[in-house]
N, C-alpha and C positions, 0 to 999 in steps of 0.2 A: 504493500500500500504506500508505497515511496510519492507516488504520485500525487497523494495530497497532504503530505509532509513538507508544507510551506513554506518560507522564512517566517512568516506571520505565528505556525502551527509548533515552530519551532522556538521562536520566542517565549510564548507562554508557555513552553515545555519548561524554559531556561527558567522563566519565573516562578512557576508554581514547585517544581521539584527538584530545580539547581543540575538537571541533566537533560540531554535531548535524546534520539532514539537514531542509530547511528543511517545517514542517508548515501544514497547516488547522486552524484550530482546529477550525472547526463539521462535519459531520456530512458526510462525503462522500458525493458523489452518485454513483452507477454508474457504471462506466466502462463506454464500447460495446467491441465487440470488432472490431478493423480488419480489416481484409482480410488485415494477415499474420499474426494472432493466429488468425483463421477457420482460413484453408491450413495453421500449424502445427497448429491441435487436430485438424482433420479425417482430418492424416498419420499422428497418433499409433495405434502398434497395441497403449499402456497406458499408463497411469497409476497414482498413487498418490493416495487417498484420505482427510483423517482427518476423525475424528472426535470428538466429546466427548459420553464416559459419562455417564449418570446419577449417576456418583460421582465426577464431576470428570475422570477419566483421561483422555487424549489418546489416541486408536488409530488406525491405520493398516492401511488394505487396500490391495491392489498388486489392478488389475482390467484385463485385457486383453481383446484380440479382433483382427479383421482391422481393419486401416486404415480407418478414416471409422466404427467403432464406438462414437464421443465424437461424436453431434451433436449440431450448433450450430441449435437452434430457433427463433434472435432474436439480436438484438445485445447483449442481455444476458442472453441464456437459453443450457444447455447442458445434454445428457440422454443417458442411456446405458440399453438392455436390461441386466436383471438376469436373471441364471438359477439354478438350482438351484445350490447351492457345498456346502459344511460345514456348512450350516442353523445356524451358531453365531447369525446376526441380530445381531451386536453394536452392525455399521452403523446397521442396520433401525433396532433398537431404540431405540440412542443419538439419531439424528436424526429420530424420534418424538420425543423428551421435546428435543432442544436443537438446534434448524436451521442451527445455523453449522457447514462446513465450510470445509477446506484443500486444494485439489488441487494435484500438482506433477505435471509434464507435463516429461519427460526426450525429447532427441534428441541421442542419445550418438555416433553416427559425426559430427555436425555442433557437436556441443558447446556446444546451446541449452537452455538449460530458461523454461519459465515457470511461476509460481505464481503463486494462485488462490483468491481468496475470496472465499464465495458464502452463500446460505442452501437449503438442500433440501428437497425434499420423495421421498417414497416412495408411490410410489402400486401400488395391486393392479394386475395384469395382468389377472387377470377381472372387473374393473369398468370399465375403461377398457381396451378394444379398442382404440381410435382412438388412444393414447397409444403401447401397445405395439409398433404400426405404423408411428409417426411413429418410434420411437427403434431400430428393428432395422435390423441394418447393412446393407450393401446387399449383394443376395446373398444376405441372411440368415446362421443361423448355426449352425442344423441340431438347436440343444434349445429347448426352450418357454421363450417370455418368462414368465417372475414376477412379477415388479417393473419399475417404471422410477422411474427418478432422474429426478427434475427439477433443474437447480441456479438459482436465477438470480443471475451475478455482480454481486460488491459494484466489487471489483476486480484487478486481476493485475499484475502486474510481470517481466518480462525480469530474466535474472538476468546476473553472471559466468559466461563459461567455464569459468574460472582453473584451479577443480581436476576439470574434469569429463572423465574417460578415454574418450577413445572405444570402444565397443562396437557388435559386429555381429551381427546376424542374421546366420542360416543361410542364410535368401534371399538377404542381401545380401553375403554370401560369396559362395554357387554363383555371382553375377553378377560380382563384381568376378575371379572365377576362372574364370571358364568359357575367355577365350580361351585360356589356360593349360593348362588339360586340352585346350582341342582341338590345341595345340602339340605336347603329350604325346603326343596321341594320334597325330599324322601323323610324328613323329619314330619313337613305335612299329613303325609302320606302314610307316617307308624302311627300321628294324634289322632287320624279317623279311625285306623283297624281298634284303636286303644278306645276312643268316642264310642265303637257301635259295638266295644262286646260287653 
């Protein structure tokens, strides 16, 4: 993440902890994406998105799907079907006029994240059939691809845990619960025979 390790990012580095975080000067070259970089994106069932406005602002979409709906196209490429949403386009629009993105990629029962930065592209879904096919999750996902996101990374970084709370799916509830219920349920099942003799 050399790339936004400012002079600015690095001054208050100097300020608040009397050290900075040792940099490149020159122009970083891509980093590939390892094989547990690949397994974590391909887990993920969402992320977060931003982007920068036409008028400077920073914005942020939250974009999900089923598991393996963030494919990895390359070692330094990564793409996602888009679909019908709010038709707000702010995405769209903003990375039309300015290709730097940030993506952050959360795994909250395991209290991993990594962040992400890339440059993008937007491409139509009726121009490019063979793109829209490369990026649909597998399975599919039952509304018409739109768009697809191309990203290709600049680079990413593994973050702290420290304050990240774990959170659960619904799925991954019903699993970590199921022997539970069926406890319930055979405990049920002795207090009738027990109820009717």
């Amino acid at each position: 993440m050399h790339t936004v390790l400012t002079p600015a990012v690095l001054e208050a580095e100097r300020h608040y902890y009397g050290r900075v975080y040792p940099t490149k000067i020159e122009a970083p070259e891509p980093e590939a994406l390892g094989d547990e970089e690949i397994a974590f994106i391909q887990s993920r069932d969402s992320f977060y998105i931003a982007s920068i406005t036409e008028n400077g602002w920073p914005y942020v979409q939250h974009r999900g799907g089923p598991p393996g709906f963030l494919r990895v196209l390359g070692p330094h490429q990564i793409g996602f079907a888009d679909y019908g949403g709010n038709r707000q386009m702010i995405s769209v629009g903003s990375i039309s006029q300015q290709d730097r993105v940030a993506l952050f990629l959360m795994d909250y029962p395991n209290r991993e994240r990594v962040k992400m930065l890339g440059h993008a592209k937007v491409y139509d879904a009726r121009e490019h059939p063979e793109l829209a096919e490369k990026v649909t999750p597998p399975g599919g996902h039952g509304a018409k691809v739109e768009r697809i996101f191309i990203i290709d990374i600049l680079s990413y970084d593994w973050n702290c845990p420290k304050f990240i709370t774990p959170r659960f799916t619904a799925a991954e509830i019903k699993v970590v619960t199921a022997p539970l219920q069926e406890r319930i349920a055979e405990l049920e099942a002795k207090l009738r025979v027990l109820g009717g003799a």
